[in-house]
C-alpha positions as CSV (number, residue, x, y, z in Angstrom):
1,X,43.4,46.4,-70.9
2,X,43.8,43.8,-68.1
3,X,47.0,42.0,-68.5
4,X,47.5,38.0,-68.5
5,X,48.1,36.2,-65.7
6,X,49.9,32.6,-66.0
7,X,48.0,29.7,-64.3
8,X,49.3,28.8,-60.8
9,X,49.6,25.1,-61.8
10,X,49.9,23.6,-65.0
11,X,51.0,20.6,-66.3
12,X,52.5,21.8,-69.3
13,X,55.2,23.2,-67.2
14,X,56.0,20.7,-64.6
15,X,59.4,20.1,-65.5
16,X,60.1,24.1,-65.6
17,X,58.2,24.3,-61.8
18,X,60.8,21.7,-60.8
19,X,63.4,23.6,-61.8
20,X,61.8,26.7,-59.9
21,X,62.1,24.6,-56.8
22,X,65.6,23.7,-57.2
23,X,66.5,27.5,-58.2
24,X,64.6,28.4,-55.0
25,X,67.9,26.9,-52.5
26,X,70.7,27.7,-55.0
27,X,71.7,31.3,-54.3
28,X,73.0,30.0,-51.2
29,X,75.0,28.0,-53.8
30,X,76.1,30.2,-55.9
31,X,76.7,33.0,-53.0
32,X,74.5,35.4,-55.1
33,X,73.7,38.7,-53.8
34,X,70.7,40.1,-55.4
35,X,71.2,44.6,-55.3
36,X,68.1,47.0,-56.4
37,X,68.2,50.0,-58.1
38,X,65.6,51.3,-55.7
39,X,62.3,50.2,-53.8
40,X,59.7,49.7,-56.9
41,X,62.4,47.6,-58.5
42,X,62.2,45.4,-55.3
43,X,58.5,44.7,-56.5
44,X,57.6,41.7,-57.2
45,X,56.4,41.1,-60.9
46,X,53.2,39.6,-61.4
47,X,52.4,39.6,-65.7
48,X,54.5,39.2,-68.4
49,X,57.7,40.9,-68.6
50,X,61.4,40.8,-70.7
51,X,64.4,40.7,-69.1
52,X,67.1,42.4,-70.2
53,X,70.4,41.1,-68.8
54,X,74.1,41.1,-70.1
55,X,75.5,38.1,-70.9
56,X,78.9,36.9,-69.7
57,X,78.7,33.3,-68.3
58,X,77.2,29.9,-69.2
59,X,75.8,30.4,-65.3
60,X,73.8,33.5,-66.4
61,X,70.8,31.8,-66.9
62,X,70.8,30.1,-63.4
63,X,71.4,33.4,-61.5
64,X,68.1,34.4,-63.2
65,X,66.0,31.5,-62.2
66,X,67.6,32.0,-58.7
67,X,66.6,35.3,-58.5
68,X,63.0,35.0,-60.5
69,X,62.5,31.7,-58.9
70,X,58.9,32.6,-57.5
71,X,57.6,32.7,-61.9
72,X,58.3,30.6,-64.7
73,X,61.0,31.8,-66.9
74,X,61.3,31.6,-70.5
75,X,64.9,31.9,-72.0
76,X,65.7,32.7,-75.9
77,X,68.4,29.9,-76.5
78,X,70.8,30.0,-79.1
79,X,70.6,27.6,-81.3
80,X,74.7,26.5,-81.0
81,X,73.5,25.4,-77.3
82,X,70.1,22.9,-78.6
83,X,72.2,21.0,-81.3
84,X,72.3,18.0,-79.4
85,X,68.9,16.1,-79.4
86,X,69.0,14.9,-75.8
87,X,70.6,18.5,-74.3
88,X,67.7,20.0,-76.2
89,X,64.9,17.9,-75.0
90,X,65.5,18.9,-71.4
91,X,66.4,22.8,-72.1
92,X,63.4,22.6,-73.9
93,X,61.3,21.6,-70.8
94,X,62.8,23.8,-68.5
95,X,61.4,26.8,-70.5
96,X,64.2,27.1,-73.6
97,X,63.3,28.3,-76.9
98,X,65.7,27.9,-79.9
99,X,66.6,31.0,-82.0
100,X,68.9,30.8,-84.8
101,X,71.1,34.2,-84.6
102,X,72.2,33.9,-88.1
103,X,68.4,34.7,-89.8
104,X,65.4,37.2,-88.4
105,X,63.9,33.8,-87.2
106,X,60.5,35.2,-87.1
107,X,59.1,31.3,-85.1
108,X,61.1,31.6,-82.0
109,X,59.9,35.5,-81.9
110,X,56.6,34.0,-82.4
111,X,56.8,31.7,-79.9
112,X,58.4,34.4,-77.4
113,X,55.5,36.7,-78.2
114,X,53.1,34.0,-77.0
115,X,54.6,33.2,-73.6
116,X,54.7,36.7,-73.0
117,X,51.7,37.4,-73.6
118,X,50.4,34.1,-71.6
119,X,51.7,36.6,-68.7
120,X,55.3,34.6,-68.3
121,X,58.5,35.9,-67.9
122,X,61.1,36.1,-71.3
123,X,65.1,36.4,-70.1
124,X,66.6,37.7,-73.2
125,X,70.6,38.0,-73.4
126,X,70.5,41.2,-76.3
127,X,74.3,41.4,-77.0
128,X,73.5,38.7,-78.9
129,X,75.9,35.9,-77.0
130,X,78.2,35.9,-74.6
131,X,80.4,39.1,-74.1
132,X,83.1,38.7,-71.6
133,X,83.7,42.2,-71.1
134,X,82.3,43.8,-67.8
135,X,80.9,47.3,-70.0
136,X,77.8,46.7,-71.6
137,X,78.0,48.8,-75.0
138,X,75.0,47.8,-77.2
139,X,72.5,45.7,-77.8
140,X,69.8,44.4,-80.3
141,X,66.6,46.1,-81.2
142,X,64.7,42.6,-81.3
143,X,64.2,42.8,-77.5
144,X,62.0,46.4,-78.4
145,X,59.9,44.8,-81.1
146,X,59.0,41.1,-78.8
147,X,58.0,43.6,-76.0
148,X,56.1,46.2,-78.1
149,X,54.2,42.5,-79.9
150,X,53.6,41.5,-76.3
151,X,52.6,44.9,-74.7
152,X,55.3,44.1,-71.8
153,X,57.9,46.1,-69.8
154,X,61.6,45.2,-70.5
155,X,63.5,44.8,-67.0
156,X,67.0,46.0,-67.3
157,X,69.7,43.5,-65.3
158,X,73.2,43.9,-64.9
159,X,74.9,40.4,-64.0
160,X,78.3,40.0,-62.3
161,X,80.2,36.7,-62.0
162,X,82.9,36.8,-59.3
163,X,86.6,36.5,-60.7
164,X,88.1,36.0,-57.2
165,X,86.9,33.3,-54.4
166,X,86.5,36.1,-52.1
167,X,84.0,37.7,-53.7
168,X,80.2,37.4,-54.4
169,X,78.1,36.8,-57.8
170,X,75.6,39.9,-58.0
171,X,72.7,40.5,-59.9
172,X,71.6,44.2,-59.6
173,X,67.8,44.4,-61.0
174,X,66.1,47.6,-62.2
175,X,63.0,49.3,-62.5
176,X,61.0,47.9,-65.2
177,X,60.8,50.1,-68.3
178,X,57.1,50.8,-69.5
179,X,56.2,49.4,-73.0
180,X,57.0,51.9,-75.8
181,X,54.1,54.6,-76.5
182,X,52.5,53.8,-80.0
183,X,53.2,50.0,-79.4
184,X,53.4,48.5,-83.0
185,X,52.7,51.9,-84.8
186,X,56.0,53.6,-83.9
187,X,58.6,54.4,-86.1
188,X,62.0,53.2,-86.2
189,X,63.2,56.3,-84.5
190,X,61.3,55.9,-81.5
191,X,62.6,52.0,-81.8
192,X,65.8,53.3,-81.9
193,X,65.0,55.4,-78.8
194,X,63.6,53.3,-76.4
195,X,66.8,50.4,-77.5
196,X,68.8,53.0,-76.6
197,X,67.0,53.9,-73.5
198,X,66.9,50.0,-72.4
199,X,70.8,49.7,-72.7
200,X,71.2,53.6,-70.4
201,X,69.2,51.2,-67.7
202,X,71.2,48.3,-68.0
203,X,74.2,50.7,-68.1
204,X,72.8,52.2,-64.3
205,X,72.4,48.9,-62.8
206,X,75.9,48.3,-63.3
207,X,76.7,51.8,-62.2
208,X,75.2,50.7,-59.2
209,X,77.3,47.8,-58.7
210,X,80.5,49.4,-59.3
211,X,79.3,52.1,-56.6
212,X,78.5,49.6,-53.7
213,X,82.0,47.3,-55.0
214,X,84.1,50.8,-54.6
215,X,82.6,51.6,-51.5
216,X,82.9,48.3,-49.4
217,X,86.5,47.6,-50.8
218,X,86.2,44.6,-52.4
């Protein structure tokens, strides 16, 4: 089956392309250092896809845009962040949907299933909020079932937020992790599976980082 491609230009999404454009110029703000797990994660991604990223900063989602800048991002927003109406007008145009953490809120899955399947990008923070600590331990299933609805690959991402001035932000990308064989018909075991499998990535990304941090002596 061919997979959706989003539209190059539409109007829908202005206010999220404008936001792509100021993302473009901001890792030199935010002194980000983008790190790949190897070369086919360096590939650009072209249909819809679910990233996977851990979840320690209010800055997260920047760091995303900055590095995805070149496709419209979608972001799963908690619904603590959209209470005010004027904050949640303008999250809302740059590409947020509201989820309420407290119920299975099957319309924001809905609604994350359709802009993945439109061919867009979904950032998904699966810890389920923000988590301080640097180890990544678990996560949600929920990611596995929007990209088994969506036939998409999940993207693992391991974020770091510099503690000292010296230092640099990272974002360490991996190698995107095909859809789950049996899409909708697997069982819960093979759910369980691939969730698990999802987290091992993330967990490798920040291998990764803590490799190349040793090393240079930072």
């Amino acid at each position: 089956m061919e997979k959706n491609k989003a539209k190059l230009f539409d109007i829908r999404h202005f206010p999220m392309d404008m936001g792509r454009i100021v993302c473009s110029s901001m890792p030199l703000w935010f002194r980000l250092r983008k790190i790949y797990v190897s070369d086919k994660a360096k590939e650009k991604i072209r249909n819809g896809a679910l990233i996977a990223a851990n979840h320690t900063n209010f800055y997260d989602p920047l760091m995303l845009g900055c590095c995805f800048w070149y496709r419209r991002m979608f972001f799963l927003t908690a619904e603590v962040v959209m209470q005010k109406k004027s904050v949640s007008g303008l999250l809302k145009g740059m590409g947020c949907i509201e989820i309420d953490r407290s119920i299975c809120d099957m319309d924001a899955i809905r609604k994350a299933v359709s802009v993945l399947k439109e061919g867009h990008m979904l950032s998904v923070f699966p810890q389920g909020g923000i988590d301080r600590e640097e180890n990544v331990s678990a996560i949600k299933s929920g990611i596995v079932l929007m990209a088994m609805q969506a036939n998409v690959p999940i993207v693992p991402v391991y974020i770091y937020r510099k503690t000292k001035r010296k230092e640099r932000n990272c974002i360490v990308i991996g190698e995107p992790i095909a859809p789950l064989k049996g899409g909708m018909m697997s069982n819960m075991a093979d759910i369980g599976s691939y969730t698990e499998l999802v987290l091992e990535k993330m967990g490798e990304c920040q291998t990764l980082f803590e490799e190349i941090r040793r090393n240079e002596k930072w």
